[in-house]
C-alpha positions as YAML, in Angstrom:
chain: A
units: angstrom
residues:
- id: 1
  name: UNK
  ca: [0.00, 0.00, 0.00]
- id: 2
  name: UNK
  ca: [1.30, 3.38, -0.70]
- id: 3
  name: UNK
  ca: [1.15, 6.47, 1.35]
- id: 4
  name: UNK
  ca: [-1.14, 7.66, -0.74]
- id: 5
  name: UNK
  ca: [-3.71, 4.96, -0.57]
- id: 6
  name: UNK
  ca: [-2.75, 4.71, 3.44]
- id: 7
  name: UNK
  ca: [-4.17, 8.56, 3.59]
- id: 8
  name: UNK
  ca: [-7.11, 8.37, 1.37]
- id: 9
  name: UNK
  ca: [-8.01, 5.39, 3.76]
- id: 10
  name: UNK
  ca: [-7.10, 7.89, 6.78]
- id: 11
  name: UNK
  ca: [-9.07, 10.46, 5.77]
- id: 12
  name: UNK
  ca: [-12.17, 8.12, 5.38]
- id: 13
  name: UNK
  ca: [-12.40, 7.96, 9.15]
- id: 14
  name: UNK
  ca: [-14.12, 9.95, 11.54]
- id: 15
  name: UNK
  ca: [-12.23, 13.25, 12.97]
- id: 16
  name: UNK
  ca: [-11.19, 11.10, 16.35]
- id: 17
  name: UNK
  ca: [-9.94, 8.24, 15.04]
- id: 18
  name: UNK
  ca: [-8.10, 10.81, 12.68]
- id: 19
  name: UNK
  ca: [-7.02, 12.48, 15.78]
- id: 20
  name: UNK
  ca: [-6.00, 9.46, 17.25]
- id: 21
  name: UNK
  ca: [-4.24, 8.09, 14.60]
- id: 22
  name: UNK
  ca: [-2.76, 11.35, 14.57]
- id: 23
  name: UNK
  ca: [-1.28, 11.33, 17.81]
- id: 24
  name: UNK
  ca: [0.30, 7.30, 17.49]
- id: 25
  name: UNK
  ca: [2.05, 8.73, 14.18]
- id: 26
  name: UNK
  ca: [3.71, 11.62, 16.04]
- id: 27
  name: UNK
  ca: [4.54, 9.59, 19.31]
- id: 28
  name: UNK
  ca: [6.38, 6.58, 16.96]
- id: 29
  name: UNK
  ca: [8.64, 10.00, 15.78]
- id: 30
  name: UNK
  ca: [9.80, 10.34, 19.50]
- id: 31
  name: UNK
  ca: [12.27, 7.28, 18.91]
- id: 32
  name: UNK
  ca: [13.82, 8.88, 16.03]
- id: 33
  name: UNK
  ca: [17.32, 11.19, 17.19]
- id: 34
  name: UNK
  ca: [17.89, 14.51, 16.44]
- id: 35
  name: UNK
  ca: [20.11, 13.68, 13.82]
- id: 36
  name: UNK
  ca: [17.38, 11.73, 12.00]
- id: 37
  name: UNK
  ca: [14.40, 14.15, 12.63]
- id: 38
  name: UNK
  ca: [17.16, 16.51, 10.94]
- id: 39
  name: UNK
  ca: [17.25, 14.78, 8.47]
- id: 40
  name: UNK
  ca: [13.73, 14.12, 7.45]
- id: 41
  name: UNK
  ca: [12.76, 17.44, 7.84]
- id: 42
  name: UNK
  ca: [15.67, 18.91, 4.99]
- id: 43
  name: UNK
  ca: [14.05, 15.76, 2.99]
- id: 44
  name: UNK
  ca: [10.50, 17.19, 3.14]
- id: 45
  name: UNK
  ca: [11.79, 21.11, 2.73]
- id: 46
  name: UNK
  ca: [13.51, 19.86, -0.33]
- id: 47
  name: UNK
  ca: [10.33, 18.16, -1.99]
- id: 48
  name: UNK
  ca: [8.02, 20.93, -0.92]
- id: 49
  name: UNK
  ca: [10.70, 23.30, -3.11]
- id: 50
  name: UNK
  ca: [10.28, 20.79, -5.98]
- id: 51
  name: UNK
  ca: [6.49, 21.17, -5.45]
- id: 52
  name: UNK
  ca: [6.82, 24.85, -5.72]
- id: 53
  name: UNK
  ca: [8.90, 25.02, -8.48]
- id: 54
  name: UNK
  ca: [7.22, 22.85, -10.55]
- id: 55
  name: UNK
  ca: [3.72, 24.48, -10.15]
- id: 56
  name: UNK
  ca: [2.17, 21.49, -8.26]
- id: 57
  name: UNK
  ca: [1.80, 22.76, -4.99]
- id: 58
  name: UNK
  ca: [1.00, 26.73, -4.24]
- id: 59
  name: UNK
  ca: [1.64, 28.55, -1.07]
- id: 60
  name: UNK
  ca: [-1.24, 30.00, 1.04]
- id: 61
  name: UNK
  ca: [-1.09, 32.97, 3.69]
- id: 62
  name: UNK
  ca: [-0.96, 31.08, 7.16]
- id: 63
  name: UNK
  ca: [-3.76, 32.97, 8.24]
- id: 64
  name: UNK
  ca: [-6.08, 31.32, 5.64]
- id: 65
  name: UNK
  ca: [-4.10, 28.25, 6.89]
- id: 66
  name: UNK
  ca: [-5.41, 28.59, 10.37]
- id: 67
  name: UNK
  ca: [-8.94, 29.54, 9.36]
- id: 68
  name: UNK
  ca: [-9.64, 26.56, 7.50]
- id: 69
  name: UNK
  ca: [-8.21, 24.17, 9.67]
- id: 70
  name: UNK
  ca: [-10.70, 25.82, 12.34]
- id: 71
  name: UNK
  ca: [-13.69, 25.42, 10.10]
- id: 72
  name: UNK
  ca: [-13.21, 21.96, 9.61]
- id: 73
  name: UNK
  ca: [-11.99, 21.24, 12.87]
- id: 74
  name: UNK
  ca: [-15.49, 22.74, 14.14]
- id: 75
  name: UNK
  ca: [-17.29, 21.11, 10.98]
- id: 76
  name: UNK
  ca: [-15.83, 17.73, 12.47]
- id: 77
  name: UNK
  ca: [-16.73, 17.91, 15.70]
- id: 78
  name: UNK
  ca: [-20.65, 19.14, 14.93]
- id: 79
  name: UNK
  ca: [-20.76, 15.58, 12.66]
- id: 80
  name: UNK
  ca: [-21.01, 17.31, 9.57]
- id: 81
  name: UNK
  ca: [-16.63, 16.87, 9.05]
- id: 82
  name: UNK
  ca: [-15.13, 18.31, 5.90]
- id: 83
  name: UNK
  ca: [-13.00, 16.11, 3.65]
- id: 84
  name: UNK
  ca: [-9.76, 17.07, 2.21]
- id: 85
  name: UNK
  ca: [-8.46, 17.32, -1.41]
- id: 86
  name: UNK
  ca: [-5.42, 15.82, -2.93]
- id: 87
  name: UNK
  ca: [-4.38, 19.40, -3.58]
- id: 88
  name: UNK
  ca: [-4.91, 20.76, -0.11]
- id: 89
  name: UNK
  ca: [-3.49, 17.49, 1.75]
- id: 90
  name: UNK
  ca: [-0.05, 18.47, -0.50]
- id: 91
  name: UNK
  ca: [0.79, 21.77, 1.65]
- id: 92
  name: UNK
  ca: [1.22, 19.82, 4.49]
- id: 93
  name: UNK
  ca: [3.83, 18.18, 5.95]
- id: 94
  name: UNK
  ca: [2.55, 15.31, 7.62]
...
């Protein structure tokens, strides 16, 4: 299975099971050292430069950012929960 396919599946779930999927992801990082978190963050900077330069990926203001993660955080949590696109899932990192 591909990352991909692993985060379509992801995203299929309901916002706490996302959340708590969430949170086992980013604890299994607290094994990695410094050296290696170093390391994988220069790897993602580097493709998200790619992404830029090659027109696939667009920056947004982190204010809009911010809003829109509110709105469907608050969308989730009423039980109407918003679904991401390929495109937006692509700015970021995780």
């Amino acid at each position: 299975m591909t990352t991909e396919q692993v985060e379509n599946e992801a995203l299929k779930l309901k916002p706490q099971e996302r959340a708590e999927l969430a949170e086992k992801l980013l604890r299994s990082l607290e094994d990695l050292s410094e050296e290696e978190i170093e390391r994988l963050w220069v790897k993602e900077a580097i493709r998200r430069d790619a992404e830029l330069d090659s027109g696939s990926a667009s920056m947004r203001d982190a204010e809009d950012v911010f809003r829109d993660a509110r709105a469907n955080y608050y969308s989730g949590r009423s039980g109407g929960g918003a679904t991401a696109t390929k495109s937006s899932t692509k700015r970021w990192p995780y």
